[in-house]
N, C-alpha and C positions, 0 to 999 in steps of 0.2 A: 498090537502093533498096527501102524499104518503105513503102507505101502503106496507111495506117492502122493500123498493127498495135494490136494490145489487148495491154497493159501492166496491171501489178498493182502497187499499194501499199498499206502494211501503215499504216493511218492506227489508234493508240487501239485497236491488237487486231483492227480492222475490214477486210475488204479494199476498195478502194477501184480499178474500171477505171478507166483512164485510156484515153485513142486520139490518140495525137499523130498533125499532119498527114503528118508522114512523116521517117522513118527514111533519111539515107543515111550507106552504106557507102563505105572507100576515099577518106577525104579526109583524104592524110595517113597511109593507113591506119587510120582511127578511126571509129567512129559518129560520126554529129554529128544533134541534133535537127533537125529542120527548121520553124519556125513560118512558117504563112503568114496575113498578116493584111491585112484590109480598108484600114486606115490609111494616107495617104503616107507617103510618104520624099520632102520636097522639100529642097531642093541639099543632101542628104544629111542632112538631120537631119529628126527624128519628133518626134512630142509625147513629151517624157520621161515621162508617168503611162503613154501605151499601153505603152511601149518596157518600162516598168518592170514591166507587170500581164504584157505578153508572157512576157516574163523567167521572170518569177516562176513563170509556169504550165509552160515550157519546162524549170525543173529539177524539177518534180516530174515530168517526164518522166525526163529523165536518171538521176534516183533509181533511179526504177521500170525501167530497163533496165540499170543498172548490178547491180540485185540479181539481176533474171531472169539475169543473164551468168554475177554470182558463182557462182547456184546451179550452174550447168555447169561453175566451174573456173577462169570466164575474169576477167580481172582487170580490177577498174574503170577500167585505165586504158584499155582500147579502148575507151570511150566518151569522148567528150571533152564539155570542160565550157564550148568557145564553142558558141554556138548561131548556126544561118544563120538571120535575119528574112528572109522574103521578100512585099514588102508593093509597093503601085502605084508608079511614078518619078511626082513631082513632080505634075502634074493631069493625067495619062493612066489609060489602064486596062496598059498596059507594066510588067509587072513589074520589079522590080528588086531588088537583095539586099543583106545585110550581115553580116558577123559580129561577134555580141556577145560578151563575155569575161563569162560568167557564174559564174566561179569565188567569190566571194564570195557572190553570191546562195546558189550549192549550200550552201556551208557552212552556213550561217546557216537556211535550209530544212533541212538533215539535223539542225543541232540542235534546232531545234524538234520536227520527228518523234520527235526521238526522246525528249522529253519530252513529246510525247503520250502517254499513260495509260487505262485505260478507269475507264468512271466510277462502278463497283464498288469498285474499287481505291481510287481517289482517296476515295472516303465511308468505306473502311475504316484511311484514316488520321485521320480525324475522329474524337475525342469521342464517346462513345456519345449523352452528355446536351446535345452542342452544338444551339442550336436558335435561328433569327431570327424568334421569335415575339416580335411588338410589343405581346403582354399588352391587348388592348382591352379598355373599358371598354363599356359596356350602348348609350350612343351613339357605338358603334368609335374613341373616341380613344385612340391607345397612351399605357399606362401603364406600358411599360420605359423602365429610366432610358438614358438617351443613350451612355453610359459603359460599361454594359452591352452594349449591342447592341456597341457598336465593339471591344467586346474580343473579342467573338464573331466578328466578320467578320473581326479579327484573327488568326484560328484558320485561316483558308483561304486557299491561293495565289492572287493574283490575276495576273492578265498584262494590261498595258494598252498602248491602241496611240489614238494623238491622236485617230483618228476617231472613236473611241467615247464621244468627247462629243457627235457627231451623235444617238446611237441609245440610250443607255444612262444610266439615272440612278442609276448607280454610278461613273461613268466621273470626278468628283472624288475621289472617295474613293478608287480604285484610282489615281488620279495622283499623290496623293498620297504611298502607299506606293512608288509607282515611285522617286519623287523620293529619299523616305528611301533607299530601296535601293541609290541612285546608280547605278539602271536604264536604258540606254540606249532603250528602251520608250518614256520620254516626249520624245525628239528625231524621232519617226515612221520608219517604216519606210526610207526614203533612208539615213538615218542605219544605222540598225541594220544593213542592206544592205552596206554600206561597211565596217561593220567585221565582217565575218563570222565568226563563230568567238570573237568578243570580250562578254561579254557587260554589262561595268559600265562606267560613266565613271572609276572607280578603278581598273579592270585597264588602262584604257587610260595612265591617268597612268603608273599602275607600270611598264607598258610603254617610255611614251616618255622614263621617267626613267632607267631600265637596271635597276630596282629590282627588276623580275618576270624570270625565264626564262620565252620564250616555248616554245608547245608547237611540235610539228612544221608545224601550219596554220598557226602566229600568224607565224613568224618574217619572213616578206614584210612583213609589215602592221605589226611592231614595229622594222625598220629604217626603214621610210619615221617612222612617231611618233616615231622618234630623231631622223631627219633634220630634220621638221618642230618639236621642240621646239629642235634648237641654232639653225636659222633663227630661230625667236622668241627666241632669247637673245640673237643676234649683235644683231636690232634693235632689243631694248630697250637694250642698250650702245651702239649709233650714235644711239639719243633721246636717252641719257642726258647722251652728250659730245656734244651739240649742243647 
């Protein structure tokens, strides 16, 4: 076992430490993360938002050990992609544990990384004369035309995620292009979680119609959306002759 080890990930060019609770070895013969957290576990189920933030933090661990491994030769699959939670039993201070099946989470975190960018790069795909100046007048009211500005913001990738109508007052306008894009973005993170490696509501159609070849991640996830679309066809034909 490893007790805090200091991990590296490569976030936008940037290095980023990480120090997961701990590392063991030999289960199964594999790494497995180890998260330990504050939260119960009573008769075996947790708040799903902890269990999901755990998660989530636990594979940018496994990232960052599967690349440290690469660099020596060793192959991502000694690390494995369930994670042990180890959090209080029920209303004691007794620990207790669980294994999570973080495999979809990875994915879906490894694409994103890797559509991080640095933010040099990103302004040199921009426009030299692109620019969201609202043209004020002498008592600062903006005197660009509406049409205007939106063709501009038109010009930059947006990524939107449901909370960001908490905090953001772009957060309709970036929902909106989500929407157009048939972005999986505007069904929240649970959603996009679940289907890891997927990124539109029309790849997932094309999926579950047999229309798309999935890639070597998708094919799990594109049997089950087969399965699950003739399920809904069997019942709308037992509505229909009823």
């Amino acid at each position: 076992m490893f007790d805090h080890p200091m991990l590296c990930l490569q976030i936008g060019g940037h290095k980023a430490y990480l120090e997961p609770d701990l590392v063991a070895f030999r289960i199964d013969g594999r790494f497995h993360v180890v998260e330990i957290k504050s939260f119960p576990i009573i008769d075996e189920q947790a708040a799903p938002a902890q269990v999901r933030a755990a998660t989530t933090q636990a594979c940018a661990y496994i990232i960052a050990l599967r690349d440290l491994l690469g660099r020596a030769g060793i192959s991502e699959e000694a690390v494995s992609d369930t994670i042990v939670l180890v959090a209080p039993k029920d209303f004691t201070n007794r620990p207790t544990g669980a294994f999570v099946d973080a495999r979809k989470q990875v994915a879906a975190l490894t694409r994103q990384l890797s559509r991080i960018e640095r933010i040099g790069d990103l302004v040199d795909l921009l426009p030299e004369d692109l620019t969201f100046d609202l043209v004020p007048d002498a008592e600062d009211r903006p005197r660009r035309p509406p049409e205007e500005l939106t063709e501009a913001l038109d010009q930059v990738l947006v990524t939107y995620r449901p909370d960001c109508l908490n905090h953001c007052e772009m957060a309709f306008y970036c929902r909106s292009r989500a929407r157009a894009e048939a972005s999986l973005d505007v069904l929240g993170p649970v959603v996009r979680e679940q289907f890891g490696g997927i990124d539109t509501t029309t790849m997932i159609m094309g999926l579950a119609r047999g229309e798309l070849t999935p890639s070597e991640d998708q094919v799990e996830m594109a049997a089950a959306l087969r399965h699950a679309a003739r399920l809904r066809t069997e019942l709308e034909d037992l509505g229909g002759a009823a």
